[in-house]
Each structure stands twice: as C-alpha cells, then as structure tokens.
Wavefront OBJ file of the C-alpha trace (Angstrom):
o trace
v 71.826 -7.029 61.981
v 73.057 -4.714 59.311
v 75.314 -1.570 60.547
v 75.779 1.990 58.770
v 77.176 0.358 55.577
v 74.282 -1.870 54.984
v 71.255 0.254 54.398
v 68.741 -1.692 52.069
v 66.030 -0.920 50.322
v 62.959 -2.788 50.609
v 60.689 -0.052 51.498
v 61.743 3.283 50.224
v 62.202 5.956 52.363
v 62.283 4.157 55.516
v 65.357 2.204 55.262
v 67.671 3.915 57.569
v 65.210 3.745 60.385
v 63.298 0.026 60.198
v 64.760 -3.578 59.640
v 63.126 -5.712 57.032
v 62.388 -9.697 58.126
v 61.382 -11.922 55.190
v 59.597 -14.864 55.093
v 59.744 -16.808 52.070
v 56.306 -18.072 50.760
v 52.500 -16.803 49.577
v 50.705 -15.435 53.091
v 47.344 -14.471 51.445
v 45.436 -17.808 53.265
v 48.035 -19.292 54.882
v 50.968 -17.909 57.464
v 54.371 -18.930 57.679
v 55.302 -22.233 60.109
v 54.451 -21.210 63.563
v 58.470 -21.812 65.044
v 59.703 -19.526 62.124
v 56.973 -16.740 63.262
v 58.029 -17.193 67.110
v 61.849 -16.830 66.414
v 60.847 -13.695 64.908
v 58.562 -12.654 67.176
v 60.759 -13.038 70.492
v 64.674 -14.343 70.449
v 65.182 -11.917 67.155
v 63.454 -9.292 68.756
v 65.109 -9.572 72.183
v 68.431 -9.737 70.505
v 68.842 -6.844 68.966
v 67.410 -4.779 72.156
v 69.501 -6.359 74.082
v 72.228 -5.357 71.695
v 71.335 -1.830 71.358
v 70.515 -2.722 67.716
v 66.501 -2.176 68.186
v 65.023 0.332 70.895
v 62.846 -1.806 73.518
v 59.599 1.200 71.954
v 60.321 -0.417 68.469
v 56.943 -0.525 66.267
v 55.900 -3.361 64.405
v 54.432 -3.140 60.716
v 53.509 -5.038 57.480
v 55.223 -4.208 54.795
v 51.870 -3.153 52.421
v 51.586 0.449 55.030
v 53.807 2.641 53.463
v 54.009 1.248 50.376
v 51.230 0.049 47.866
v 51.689 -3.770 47.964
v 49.726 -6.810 49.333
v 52.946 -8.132 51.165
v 52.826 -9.939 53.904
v 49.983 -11.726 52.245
v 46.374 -11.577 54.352
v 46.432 -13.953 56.359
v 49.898 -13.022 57.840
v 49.269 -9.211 57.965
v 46.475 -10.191 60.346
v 48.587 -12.804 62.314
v 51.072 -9.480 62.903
v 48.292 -6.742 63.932
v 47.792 -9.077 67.406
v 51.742 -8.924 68.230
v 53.261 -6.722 70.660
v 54.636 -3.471 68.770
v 52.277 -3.444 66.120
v 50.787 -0.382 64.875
v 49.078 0.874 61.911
v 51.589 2.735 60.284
v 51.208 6.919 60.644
v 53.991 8.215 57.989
v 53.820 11.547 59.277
v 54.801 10.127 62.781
v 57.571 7.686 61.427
v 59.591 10.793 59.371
v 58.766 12.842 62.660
v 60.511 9.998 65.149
v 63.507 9.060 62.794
v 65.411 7.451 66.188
v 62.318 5.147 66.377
v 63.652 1.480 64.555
v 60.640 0.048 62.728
v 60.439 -3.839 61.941
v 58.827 -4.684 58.440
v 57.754 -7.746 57.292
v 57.882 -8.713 53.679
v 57.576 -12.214 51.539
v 59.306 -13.654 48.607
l 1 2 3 4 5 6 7 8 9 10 11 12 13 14 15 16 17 18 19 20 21 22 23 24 25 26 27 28 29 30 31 32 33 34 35 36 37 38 39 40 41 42 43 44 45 46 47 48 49 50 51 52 53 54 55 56 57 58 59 60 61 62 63 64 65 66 67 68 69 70 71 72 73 74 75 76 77 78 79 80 81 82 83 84 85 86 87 88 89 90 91 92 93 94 95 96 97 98 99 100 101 102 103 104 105 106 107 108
C-alpha cells in the first residue's frame, strides 16, 4: 500500500485520495483470470480496511470515469459495475469527500 511519500499518478487529480490496481492485458472482450480478479476483489480489499489503509465506505471505479480513456477494456469495466463498492463516478462528489479512498482499475 503506498504511504504519504508515494503518491502516483495514474489518474490526475485523484491521486491522493484513490489507489490504482493494474491488471496487465487487453479487457475489451475478454477479463482478466478469474483468481487474479477475486484477490482483488476480497483479500486486497479486506487488507487494507483492516489496516486502516482503505475506509470499509471505499467506492469502486474504472479507470475511463474521470479520465477520457477506454481502460479497463469493456468487458472488464462491466465485470466491475456488479462488485460491491462500485459506483459511477460523480467528480463533483469525489473533490467534495476527499477522506473517501477510491479504488481504480487500469490495464497495461
């Protein structure tokens, strides 16, 4: 989990509030192998609440809401809309709740 000193910057803006997961591959047709998805979805998840790294009211988006790309592919954007924690993203709400941690998925 990255700490004060490790902001990134894969979606501008929102870095100091929201964690970035990759997953390596094309998702347009296809999503990623289920076990990868499910460590992401629940131990990674329940990790870093459980470590005070990720508030238990996080929110779940792709990576293509607030910012003009077709990342996570498709096919995985809609695999992610039926998780737990996923909303559209509302970027007048996410500068509003800058406490809130935001998960965003990406691929390389």
């Amino acid at each position: 989990m990255k700490d004060a000193a490790g902001i990134g910057a894969h979606t501008y803006g929102y870095e100091s509030k929201g964690y970035g997961i990759a997953f390596i591959g094309d998702y347009m047709t296809s999503l990623p192998f289920q076990h990868s998805q499910q460590l992401v979805r629940d131990p990674l998840t329940q990790c870093a609440v459980s470590a005070g790294r990720l508030m238990s009211i996080y929110i779940l988006h792709g990576h293509r809401e607030p910012v003009d790309t077709s990342c996570p592919g498709d096919a995985f954007y809609s695999e992610i809309r039926t998780w737990s924690h996923f909303e559209v993203c509302q970027p007048l709400l996410n500068r509003i709740m800058t406490d809130l941690f935001v998960i965003w998925f990406r691929f390389y």
